[in-house]
Each structure stands twice: as structure tokens, then as C-alpha cells.
N, C-alpha and C positions, 0 to 999 in steps of 0.2 A: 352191484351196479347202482342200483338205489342210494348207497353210502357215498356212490362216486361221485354223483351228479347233485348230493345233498352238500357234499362239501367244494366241489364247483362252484356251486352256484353263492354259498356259502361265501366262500375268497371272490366272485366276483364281486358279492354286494361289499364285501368291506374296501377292494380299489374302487370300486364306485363311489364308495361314500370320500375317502381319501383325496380321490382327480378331483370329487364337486367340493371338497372344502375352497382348494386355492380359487377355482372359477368362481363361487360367490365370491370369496373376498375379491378378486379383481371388479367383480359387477358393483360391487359396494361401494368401493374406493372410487371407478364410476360414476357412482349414481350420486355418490356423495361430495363426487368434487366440485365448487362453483369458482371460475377463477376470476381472482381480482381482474377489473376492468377503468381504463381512463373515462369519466363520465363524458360526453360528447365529443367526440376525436373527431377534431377537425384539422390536422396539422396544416401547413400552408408552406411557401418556397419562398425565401427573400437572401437579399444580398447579407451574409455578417462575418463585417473584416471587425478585427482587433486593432487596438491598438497600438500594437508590437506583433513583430512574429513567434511565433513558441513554438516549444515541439511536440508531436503528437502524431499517434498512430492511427492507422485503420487497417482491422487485420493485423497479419504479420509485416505490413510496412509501414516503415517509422521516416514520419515527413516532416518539417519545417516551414510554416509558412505563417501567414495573418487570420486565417480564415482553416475552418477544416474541408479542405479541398481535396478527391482525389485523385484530381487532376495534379497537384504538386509534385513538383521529385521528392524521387523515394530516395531517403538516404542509406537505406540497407531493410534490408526481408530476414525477417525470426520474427520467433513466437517470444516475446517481452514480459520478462517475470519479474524483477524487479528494474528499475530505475531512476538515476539522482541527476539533476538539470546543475551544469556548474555557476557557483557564481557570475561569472564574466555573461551567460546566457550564450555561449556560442558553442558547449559542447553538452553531452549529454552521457550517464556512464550508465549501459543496460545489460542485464541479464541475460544472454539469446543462446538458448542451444546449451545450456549448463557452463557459457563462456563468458568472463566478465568483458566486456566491451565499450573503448569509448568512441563517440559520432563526433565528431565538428560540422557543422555545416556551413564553415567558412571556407574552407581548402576541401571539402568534401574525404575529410580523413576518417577512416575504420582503423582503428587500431585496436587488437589482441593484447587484453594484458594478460592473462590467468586464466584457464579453467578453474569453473567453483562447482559449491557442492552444498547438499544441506546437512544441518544439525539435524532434523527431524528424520533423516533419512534410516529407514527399517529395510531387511535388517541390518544394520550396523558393520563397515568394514574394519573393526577392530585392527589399532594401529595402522591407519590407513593416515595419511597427512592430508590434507584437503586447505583449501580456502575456502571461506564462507561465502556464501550467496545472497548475503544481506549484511549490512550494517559494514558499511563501508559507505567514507566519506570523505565528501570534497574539501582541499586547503580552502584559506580562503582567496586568496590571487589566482586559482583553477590550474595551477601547474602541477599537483601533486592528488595523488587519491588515495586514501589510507583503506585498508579492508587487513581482516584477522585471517589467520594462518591457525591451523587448527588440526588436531589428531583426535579421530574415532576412539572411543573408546568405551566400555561397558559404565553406567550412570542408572541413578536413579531420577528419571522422568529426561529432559534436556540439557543438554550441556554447554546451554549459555554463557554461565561459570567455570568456561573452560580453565582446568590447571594447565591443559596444553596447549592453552592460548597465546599466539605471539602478535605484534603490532606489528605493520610492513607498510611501505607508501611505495607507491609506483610515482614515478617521474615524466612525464610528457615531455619534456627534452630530451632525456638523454634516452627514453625506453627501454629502464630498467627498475627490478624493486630492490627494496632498501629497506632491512630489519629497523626499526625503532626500538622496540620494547616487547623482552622477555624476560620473565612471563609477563601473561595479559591475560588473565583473566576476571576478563568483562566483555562485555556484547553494547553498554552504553558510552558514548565518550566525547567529549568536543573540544575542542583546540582554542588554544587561549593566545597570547603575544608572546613573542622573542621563542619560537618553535615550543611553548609548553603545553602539555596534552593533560587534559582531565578526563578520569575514569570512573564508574564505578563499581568498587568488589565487596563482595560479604562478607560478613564479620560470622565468628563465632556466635554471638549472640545470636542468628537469622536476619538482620537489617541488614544495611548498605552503606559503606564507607565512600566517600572523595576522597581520591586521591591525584597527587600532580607530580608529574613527570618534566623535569625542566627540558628535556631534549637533550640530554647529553648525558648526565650518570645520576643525578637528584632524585630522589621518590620520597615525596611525603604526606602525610594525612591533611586533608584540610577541615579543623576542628569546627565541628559545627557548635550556633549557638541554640537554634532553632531547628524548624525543618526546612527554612531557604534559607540559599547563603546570600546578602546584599553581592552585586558585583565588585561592588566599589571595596569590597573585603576580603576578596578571592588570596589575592597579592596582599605582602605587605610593605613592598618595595619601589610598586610601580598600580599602577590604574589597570587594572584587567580590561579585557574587551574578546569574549565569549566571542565562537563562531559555530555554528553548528547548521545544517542542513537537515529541514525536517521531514518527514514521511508522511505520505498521503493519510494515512491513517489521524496525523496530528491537525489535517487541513481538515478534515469532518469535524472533528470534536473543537477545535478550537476556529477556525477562521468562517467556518458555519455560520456558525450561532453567531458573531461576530458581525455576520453582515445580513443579521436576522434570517436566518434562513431555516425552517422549521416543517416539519409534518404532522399536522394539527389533528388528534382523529375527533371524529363525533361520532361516540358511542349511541347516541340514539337514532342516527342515520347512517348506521355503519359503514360510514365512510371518512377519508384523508383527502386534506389538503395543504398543499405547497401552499407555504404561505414566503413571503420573499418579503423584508419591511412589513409594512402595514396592507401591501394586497396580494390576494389569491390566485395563482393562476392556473394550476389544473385542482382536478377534483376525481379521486377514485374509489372505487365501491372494494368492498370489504370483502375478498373470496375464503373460502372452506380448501384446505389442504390437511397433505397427510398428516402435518404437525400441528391442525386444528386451523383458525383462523388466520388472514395474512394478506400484507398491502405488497401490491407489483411494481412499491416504488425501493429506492434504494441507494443515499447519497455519500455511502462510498464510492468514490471516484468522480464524483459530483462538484464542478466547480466553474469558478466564472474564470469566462477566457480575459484576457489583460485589458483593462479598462473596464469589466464590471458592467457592460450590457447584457452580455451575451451568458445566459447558465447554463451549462450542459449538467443535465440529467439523467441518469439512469433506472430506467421503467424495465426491467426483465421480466419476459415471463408474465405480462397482461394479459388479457384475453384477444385485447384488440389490439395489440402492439406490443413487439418483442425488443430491446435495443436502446438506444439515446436519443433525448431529445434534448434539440437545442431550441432555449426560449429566449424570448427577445426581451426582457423586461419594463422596456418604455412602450412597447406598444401591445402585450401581452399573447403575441404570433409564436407560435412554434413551431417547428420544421422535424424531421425524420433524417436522423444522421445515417449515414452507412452502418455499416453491423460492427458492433466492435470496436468502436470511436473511441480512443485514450487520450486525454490532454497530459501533459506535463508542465508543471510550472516551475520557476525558479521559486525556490518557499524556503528563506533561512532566516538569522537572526540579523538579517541587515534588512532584509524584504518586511521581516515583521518584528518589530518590539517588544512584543506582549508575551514575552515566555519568564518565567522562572528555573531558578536553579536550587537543586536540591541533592542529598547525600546519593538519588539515583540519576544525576544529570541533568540535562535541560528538557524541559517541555514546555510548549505549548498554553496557551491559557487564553 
């Protein structure tokens, strides 16, 4: 009986010690977390219209208007995973519900082109045909939308480089698509004059080749001498003139800094500031996370609405404020957007100048 209750008590003490590991660690993690916070949060309410209308969501509803209002109509409800603003600015082509979709907000048109899918998608429906969920892009007169056609299949890491890669353009008149170019294997690409498409695929070697497709049965390399190609050298027949639509991703890194826009830290006051040109206008304290140190600011998706007043902001996850702010920059006021506030801008090689081209396509600079 002794034996019983020695080893009882025994297997209690070892789940005891077991249950009290995880609840320290929560106590820790706890005691240990301090979270970044905006230094004196004072938001404030004012009127701010743009100087154009754009588009832009709150929530799952995607609006149009001058100002992020949610009072505007709604021009359609989903959850928005990816999206391209046409050149013309009057239509919009989004990701909602794993469905490629474009908006007009002229005729208040939803049009269905494709269900899409991802490349990253685990596990894998081997031989499965799909269209990609990204990287699809707009002509440049906004009649045409190009996006990749694409088969599952076992890889090692992504399959960007798809060999089962095909080109396809959907038609806003007529509503329908239309093969371009098989194979296509690439994920980079932008459209040149007289219907020719540039690509980039990879070489044996591991780099990345150009290549051009004249729109009709042509495919050829285009020999580099450097690592950017002049434009004025694309062709050797005619003046090239690149069009490409670029991603939000390309607006942080390049149109950012561009319009000085920067998070400044001061290591010896543990803290960040927005700095915009030459002045400052918030300032946040340095919080303790699980991944060690960390600012509650964040200017992916961060951009100025048309005409360059107005900056929307993205502070997640502060101590004292969760969400977007919009700041006023001539008067240094800033206001508490809805939860979830998306802009979209028209952003391509006509809107911006400042990109180069190279053996992986156009970016940004």
C-alpha cells in the first residue's frame, strides 16, 4: 500500500512539475512583454478630400471615392488579397474569395474572370490546372488583363518558374481569355509596343534571361550588355516604351524614400520616428516581444492618398492604438481611420519614371 501511494504521489509530482512548466512560461512571456506605444496620442477629426478619387477598402468593402469615407458606396463585399488599379483609374482587378475580379466604378460593373489559386499552396494538388493569384497584369489602354495559367506539380521550394506555365489575357469586351504564350515560364513580365511581351526565365547557369515575344510566333533573347538594359535598346527596330504595373510592395521600397518618408530609431531613447521630408510627426517607444525588441509602426501599405497631403499609416498592434492613421502633413493632425482601411493607387511606368530594367524585369528605384 506504501508502494502505492509512494508512487502516486510520485507521477503526481512529475504532472505537476510538467502543467507548472507551460504556466511559467505564459507568466514570463507576460511579465515580459512591454508593447510598443505612440508617444502622446492625441488623434483629432478633420475634413481630408484628395485630389482625385481612388479606390479603397474598409473591411471587406471596396469603395471609391476622394476622401476614405464609409459612408461611400460600396462597390462590392470580400475579403481582398491581392489587387491592380487599371491604368485608365476607372477599374480595379481584385482577389475576393479565391476569384480574380474586376470593379468599374463607372457603370458599377463586377465582372468574374477566373477562379485563382496559389503557388504556395500545401499540400499540393498534383496535376491540378489552376490560375495564379498574383502576378497578373493590366494592358496598357485597361482593355486587356494578362494573368498565368499554371499546373501543380511536385518542385523543389516554389514554382515560379513554372515549365507549366502558360500566358492568357482576358478581354473586357468581348469576356473572354485568350492563350498568348506557351510555355511561360516566368512569374516577372511587362508589355512593350506593337502587342510584344517581356519576360524573365532562367538559364542553366542559375541567373535570368530576357526574353521577347512579339505577339504572334517571335521569341528571342535580349542580349544583355550590363545588368540594365537602356530602353531606347530593347528594340532594334523601333523606340520601345515599357508598361508595367507595379506592386505595393515596390511603393515601400521605392516611392517611400522618394518622398522622404522614413522611421528614424534613437537607440539611446528607445524609440522611432516618422519622419516625412525634414519634420517629425509621430514618435513611438520601443516595445519587448516574443521575437525580442519591436516598433507598432509599419509602412507596408503605407501611402499618400493623390495629391500628397494626406499619409495613411499603418500602426498595428500599439499599445494605445491598433489600425491606420491618417496624417495631415501641412498641419501635423491626425485622425483614427476605420479598422482595416486599404488604399489603392494607380502606380505604373507612366505614373512613375524612376524604374530600371534588367535581365529580371522592371523595378522600381
Amino acid at each position: 500500500m506504501s508502494r502505492r501511494r509512494t508512487l502516486i504521489t510520485w507521477i503526481a509530482g512529475i504532472l505537476g512539475a510538467v502543467l507548472l512548466i507551460p504556466v511559467m512560461w505564459i507568466l514570463y512571456l507576460w511579465l515580459s512583454f512591454v508593447p510598443s506605444k505612440i508617444v502622446d496620442f492625441h488623434p483629432s477629426y478633420f475634413q481630408a478630400t484628395a485630389d482625385t478619387y481612388f479606390f479603397y477598402s474598409i473591411g471587406e468593402d471596396l469603395k471609391y471615392s476622394d476622401e476614405l469615407a464609409r459612408e461611400a458606396p460600396t462597390l462590392m463585399r470580400g475579403q481582398i488579397q491581392n489587387a491592380l488599379v487599371s491604368p485608365d483609374d476607372a477599374k480595379i482587378a481584385v482577389v475576393v474569395n479565391g476569384v480574380l475580379t474586376v470593379v468599374s466604378h463607372e457603370d458599377q460593373l463586377i465582372r468574374k474572370v477566373v477562379p485563382v489559386d496559389s503557388i504556395y499552396r500545401e499540400p499540393k494538388p498534383t496535376g491540378q490546372s489552376f490560375f495564379r493569384d498574383e502576378d497578373f497584369q493590366w494592358s496598357k489602354d485597361s482593355e486587356y488583363l494578362y494573368l498565368i495559367k499554371d499546373e501543380y506539380y511536385e518542385s523543389k521550394g516554389s514554382q515560379l518558374f513554372s515549365s507549366k506555365g502558360e500566358l492568357w489575357r482576358y478581354s473586357l469586351e468581348a469576356a473572354n481569355l485568350q492563350l498568348v504564350l506557351k510555355p511561360f515560364p516566368a512569374y516577372s513580365y511587362f508589355l512593350g509596343l506593337q502587342s510584344g511581351i517581356y519576360f524573365s526565365v532562367p538559364t542553366d547557369r542559375g541567373d535570368l534571361q530576357l526574353r521577347y515575344f512579339d505577339g504572334h510566333r517571335s521569341t528571342n533573347d535580349i542580349e544583355a550588355t550590363n545588368t540594365e538594359f537602356p530602353v531606347d535598346k530593347l528594340a532594334s527596330t523601333f523606340v520601345e516604351s515599357p508598361f508595367f504595373s507595379f506592386s505595393v510592395s515596390d511603393y515601400e521600397s521605392a516611392v517611400l524614400p522618394a518622398k522622404r518618408v522614413e522611421l528614424v530609431h534613437d537607440e539611446k531613447r528607445n524609440s522611432e520616428q516618422l519622419n516625412i521630408g525634414s519634420r517629425s510627426y509621430l514618435t513611438l517607444t520601443r516595445g519587448t516581444g516574443l521575437k525580442g525588441p519591436y516598433y507598432c509602426s509599419d509602412l507596408f501599405r503605407s501611402v499618400f492618398l493623390p495629391g500628397d497631403r494626406y499619409f495613411l499609416l499603418n500602426v498595428p498592434y500599439c499599445g494605445n492604438y491598433d489600425g491606420q492613421l491618417l496624417i495631415d502633413i501641412l498641419t501635423g493632425a491626425y485622425q483614427p481611420l476605420p479598422k482595416d482601411s486599404r488604399v489603392y493607387l494607380r502606380f505604373n511606368t507612366d505614373t512613375y519614371k524612376q524604374y530600371r530594367v534588367s535581365s529580371g524585369g522592371i523595378s522600381a528605384r
